[in-house]
C-alpha positions in Angstrom: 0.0 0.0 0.0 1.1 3.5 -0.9 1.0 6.1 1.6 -0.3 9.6 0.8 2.7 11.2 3.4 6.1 10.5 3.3 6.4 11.2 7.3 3.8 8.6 8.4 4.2 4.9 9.0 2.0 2.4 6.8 0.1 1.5 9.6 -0.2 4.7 11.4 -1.5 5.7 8.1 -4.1 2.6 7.8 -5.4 3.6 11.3 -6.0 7.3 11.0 -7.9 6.6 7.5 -9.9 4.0 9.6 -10.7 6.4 12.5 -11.6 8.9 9.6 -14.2 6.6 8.7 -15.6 5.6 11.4 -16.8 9.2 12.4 -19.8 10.4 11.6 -20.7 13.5 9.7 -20.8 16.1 12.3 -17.9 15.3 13.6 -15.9 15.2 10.1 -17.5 18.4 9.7 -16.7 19.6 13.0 -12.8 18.9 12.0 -13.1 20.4 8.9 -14.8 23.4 10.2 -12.0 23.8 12.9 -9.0 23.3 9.9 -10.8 26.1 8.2 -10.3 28.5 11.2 -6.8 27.7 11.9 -6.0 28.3 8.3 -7.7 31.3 8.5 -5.7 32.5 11.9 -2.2 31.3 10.2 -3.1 34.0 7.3 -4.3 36.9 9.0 -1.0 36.6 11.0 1.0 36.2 8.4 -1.1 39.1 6.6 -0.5 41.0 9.6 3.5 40.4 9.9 3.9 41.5 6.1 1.8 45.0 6.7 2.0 45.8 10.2 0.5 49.6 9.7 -3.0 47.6 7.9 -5.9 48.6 9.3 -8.4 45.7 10.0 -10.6 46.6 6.9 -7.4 46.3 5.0 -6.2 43.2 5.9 -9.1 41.6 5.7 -8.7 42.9 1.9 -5.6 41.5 2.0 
């Protein structure tokens, strides 16, 4: 079996798809949902270290 990231073991792979699975919908959702915001937080900070003088309605242009 192929794995889809070079840093994780076969089998640690086999088990996370598994516990994926096994989940139901709110709580895939509920993962997804929380992914979203952190990706969210890791731009506006990065937004924010590349134009410290923004206002808020600019970065959020930005």
């Amino acid at each position: 079996m192929n794995t889809l990231y070079s840093d994780t073991t076969p089998e640690a792979e086999a088990l996370q798809i598994e516990l994926i699975r096994q989940m139901p919908p709110w709580k895939k959702m509920a993962v997804v949902e929380s992914l979203n915001a952190t990706v969210k937080a890791l731009a506006l900070s990065e937004i924010r270290r590349r134009h410290p003088d923004a206002t808020p309605a600019q970065i959020r242009r930005l």
